[in-house]
N, C-alpha and C positions, 0 to 999 in steps of 0.2 A: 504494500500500500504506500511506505514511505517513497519510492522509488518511482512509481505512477504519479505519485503527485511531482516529484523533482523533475521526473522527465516532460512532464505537461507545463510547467511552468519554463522547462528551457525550451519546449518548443514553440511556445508563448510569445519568444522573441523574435523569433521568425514569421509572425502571422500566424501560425498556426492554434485557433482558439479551440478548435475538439478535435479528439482523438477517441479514439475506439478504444472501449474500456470493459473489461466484466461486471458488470453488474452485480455488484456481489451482496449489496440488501434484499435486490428481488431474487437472487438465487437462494438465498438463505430462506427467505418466508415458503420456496418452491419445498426445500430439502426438511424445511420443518414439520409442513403440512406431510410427507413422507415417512417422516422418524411418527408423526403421530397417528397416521392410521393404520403402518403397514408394520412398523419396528418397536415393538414393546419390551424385548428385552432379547437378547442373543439368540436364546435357545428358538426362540422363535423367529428370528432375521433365517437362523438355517432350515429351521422344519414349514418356513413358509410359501408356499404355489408361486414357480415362476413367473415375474412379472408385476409392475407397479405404474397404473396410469399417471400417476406422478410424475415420477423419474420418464417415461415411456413417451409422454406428450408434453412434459417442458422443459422437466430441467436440463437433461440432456443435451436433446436441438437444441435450446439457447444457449447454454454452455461451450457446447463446439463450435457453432454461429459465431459467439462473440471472441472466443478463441482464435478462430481462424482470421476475424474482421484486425486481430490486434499484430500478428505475426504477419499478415500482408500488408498493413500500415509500417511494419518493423523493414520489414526489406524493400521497400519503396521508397521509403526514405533514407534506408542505408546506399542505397544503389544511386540516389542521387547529389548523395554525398563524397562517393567514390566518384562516381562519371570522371567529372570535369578533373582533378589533375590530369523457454529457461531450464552445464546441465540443470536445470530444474525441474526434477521428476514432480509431477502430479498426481498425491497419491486420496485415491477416492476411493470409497469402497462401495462394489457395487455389491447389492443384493441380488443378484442371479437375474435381473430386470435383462429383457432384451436392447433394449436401448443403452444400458450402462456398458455390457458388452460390447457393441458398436462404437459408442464413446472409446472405448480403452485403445481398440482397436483403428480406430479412424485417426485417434490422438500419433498414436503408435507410426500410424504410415506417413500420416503429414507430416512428424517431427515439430507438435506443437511445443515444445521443448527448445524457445526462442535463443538461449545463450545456449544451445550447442549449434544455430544459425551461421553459416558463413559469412556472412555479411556482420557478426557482431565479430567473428574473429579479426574481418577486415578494419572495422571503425575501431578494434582498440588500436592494431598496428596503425591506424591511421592515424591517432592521435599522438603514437608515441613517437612516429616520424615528424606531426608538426610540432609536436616538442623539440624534436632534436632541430629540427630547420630555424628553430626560436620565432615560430606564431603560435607562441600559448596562448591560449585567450585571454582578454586583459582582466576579466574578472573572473571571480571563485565560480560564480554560480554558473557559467559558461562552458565547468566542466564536467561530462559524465559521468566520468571516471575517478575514484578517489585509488592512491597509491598502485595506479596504474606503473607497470616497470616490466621490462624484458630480463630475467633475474637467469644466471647462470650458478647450478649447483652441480657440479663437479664436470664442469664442461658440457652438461647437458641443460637446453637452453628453456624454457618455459616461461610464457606471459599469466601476470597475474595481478587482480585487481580484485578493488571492494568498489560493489553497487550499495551507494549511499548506507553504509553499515550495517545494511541486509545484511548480506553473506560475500564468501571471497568467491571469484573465480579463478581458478588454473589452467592455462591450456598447455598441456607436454607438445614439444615440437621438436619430438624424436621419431622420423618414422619408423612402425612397427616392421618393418621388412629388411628393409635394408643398416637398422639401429644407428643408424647415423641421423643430423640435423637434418630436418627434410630440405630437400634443395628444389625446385621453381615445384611449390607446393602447391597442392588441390587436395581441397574439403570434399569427400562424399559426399551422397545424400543424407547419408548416417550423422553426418558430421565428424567423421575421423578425419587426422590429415596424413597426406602419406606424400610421397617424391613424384613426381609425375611421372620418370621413367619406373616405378618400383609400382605404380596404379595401375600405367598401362600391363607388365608385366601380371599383377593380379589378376585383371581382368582377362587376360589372353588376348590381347590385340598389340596390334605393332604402331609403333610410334608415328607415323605415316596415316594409317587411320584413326590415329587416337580413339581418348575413350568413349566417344559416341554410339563409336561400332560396336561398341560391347554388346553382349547378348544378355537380354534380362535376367536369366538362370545366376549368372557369374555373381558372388559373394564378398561382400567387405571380408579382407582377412582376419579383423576381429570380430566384430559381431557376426558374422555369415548372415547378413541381413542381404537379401538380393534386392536388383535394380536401383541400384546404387551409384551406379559410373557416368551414365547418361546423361546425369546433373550435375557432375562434379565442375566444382568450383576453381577459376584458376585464383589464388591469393596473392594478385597482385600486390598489396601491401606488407604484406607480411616479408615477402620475396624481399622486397629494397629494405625492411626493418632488418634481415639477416643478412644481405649483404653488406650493409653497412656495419652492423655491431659485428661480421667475423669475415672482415675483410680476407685477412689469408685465408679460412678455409673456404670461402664462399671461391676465390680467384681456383685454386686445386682444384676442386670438384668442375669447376666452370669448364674448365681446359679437359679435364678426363672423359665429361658428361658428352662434350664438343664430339672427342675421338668416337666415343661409343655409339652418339647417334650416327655418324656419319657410316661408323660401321654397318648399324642397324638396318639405316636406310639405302646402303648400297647392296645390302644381304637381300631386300624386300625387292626392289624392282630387278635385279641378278634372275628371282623366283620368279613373278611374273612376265620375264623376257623369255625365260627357259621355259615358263609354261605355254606361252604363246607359238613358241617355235616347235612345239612337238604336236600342236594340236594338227 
């Protein structure tokens, strides 16, 4: 709540006087009327007949309605903030209701789970480059982000911040495949991030058709969450936040990555010349 009201009030200074929000008094009188016809005490939440017109006909749909109304407000404005140069798990408990199911699941596929959003891991890198370019914003309230910082613990690198004393965030930016610092990163759909040559490799496609061509079956290597490639993200910011704070290693890899694609892509059209000529 604190946080909704901080970010409504900096978007305030940009013209923006409403933003898409949860309603969370009239979701409460929804879940109360709920707890009081259908939930009287545990033993009974379990021994009781699937289904609750409550939950079934409001709370739900407006839940995810207003849900998804605030997460496409979140990358629309993230996206236009980027142009020109929450994890927060949701835990609700459903009573065996058809709709609550759906809900979990609906939650589950869209990644209503706004801070594992690519576009939020873009605006922190984004802000910790114009800090380092020195355009901080000139007053306190102009910033998102409290003890925002690119923090290095034993060479392994990680951004991390406090939303308005909520809670902290961490993002590790070690990809999981190759255990090194991810080098010209991309966000799944899942929201992991991984190396782009080590994504393409995941998914089984070649560098040449990138990860578009993925085939929906194909699985993030940690969650085995499938269809996951086809959105993935390039993190442009993050990309100049790492090359700048590791300079040498970002130049090494640049030069290595250089050889290996060229390898890659002289191996790929080598394949399709030879396939052409036998046909």
């Amino acid at each position: 709540m604190k946080f909704c009201k901080s970010y409504e009030n900096y978007m305030k200074q940009f013209g923006k006087k409403t933003l898409p929000g949860i309603g969370y008094r009239k979701l409460k009188k929804l879940i109360n009327k709920c707890r009081t016809h259908n939930i009287q005490s545990f033993d009974e939440a379990v021994i009781s007949p699937p289904g609750c017109s409550v939950c079934d006909g409001n709370f739900f749909p407006s839940l995810f309605d207003e849900m998804l109304a605030v997460v496409d407000c979140f990358d629309k404005e993230a996206q236009k903030l980027l142009d020109p140069p929450l994890s927060c798990p949701w835990r609700i408990w459903v009573h065996k209701c058809e709709k609550g199911r759906e809900f979990k699941s609906g939650a589950q596929t869209k990644h209503i789970e706004v801070l594992q959003s690519p576009w939020f891991y873009e605006l922190m890198s984004f802000q910790i480059n114009s800090r380092d370019r020195k355009l901080k914003a000139t007053s306190k309230d102009a910033s998102l982000f409290e003890g925002l910082d690119l923090i290095f613990n034993n060479d392994n690198p990680s951004m991390s911040c406090e939303l308005f004393d909520s809670f902290r965030i961490d993002v590790e930016l070690i990809c999981p495949i190759c255990l090194d610092i991810v080098f010209d990163a991309v966000a799944l759909r899942c929201g992991h991030i991984l190396c782009y040559m080590c994504a393409c490799s995941a998914a089984s496609v070649n560098i040449v058709d990138g990860l578009k061509a993925a085939t929906p079956n194909q699985k993030c290597p940690l969650c085995r969450e499938v269809r996951v490639y086809g959105d993935a993200t390039r993190l442009e910011e993050l990309n100049i936040l790492l090359s700048k704070r590791c300079p040498e290693y970002w130049g090494k890899r640049l030069e290595s990555e250089r050889v290996e694609r060229l390898r890659l892509v002289k191996e790929h059209w080598q394949s399709q010349l030879h396939g052409l000529m036998t046909v």
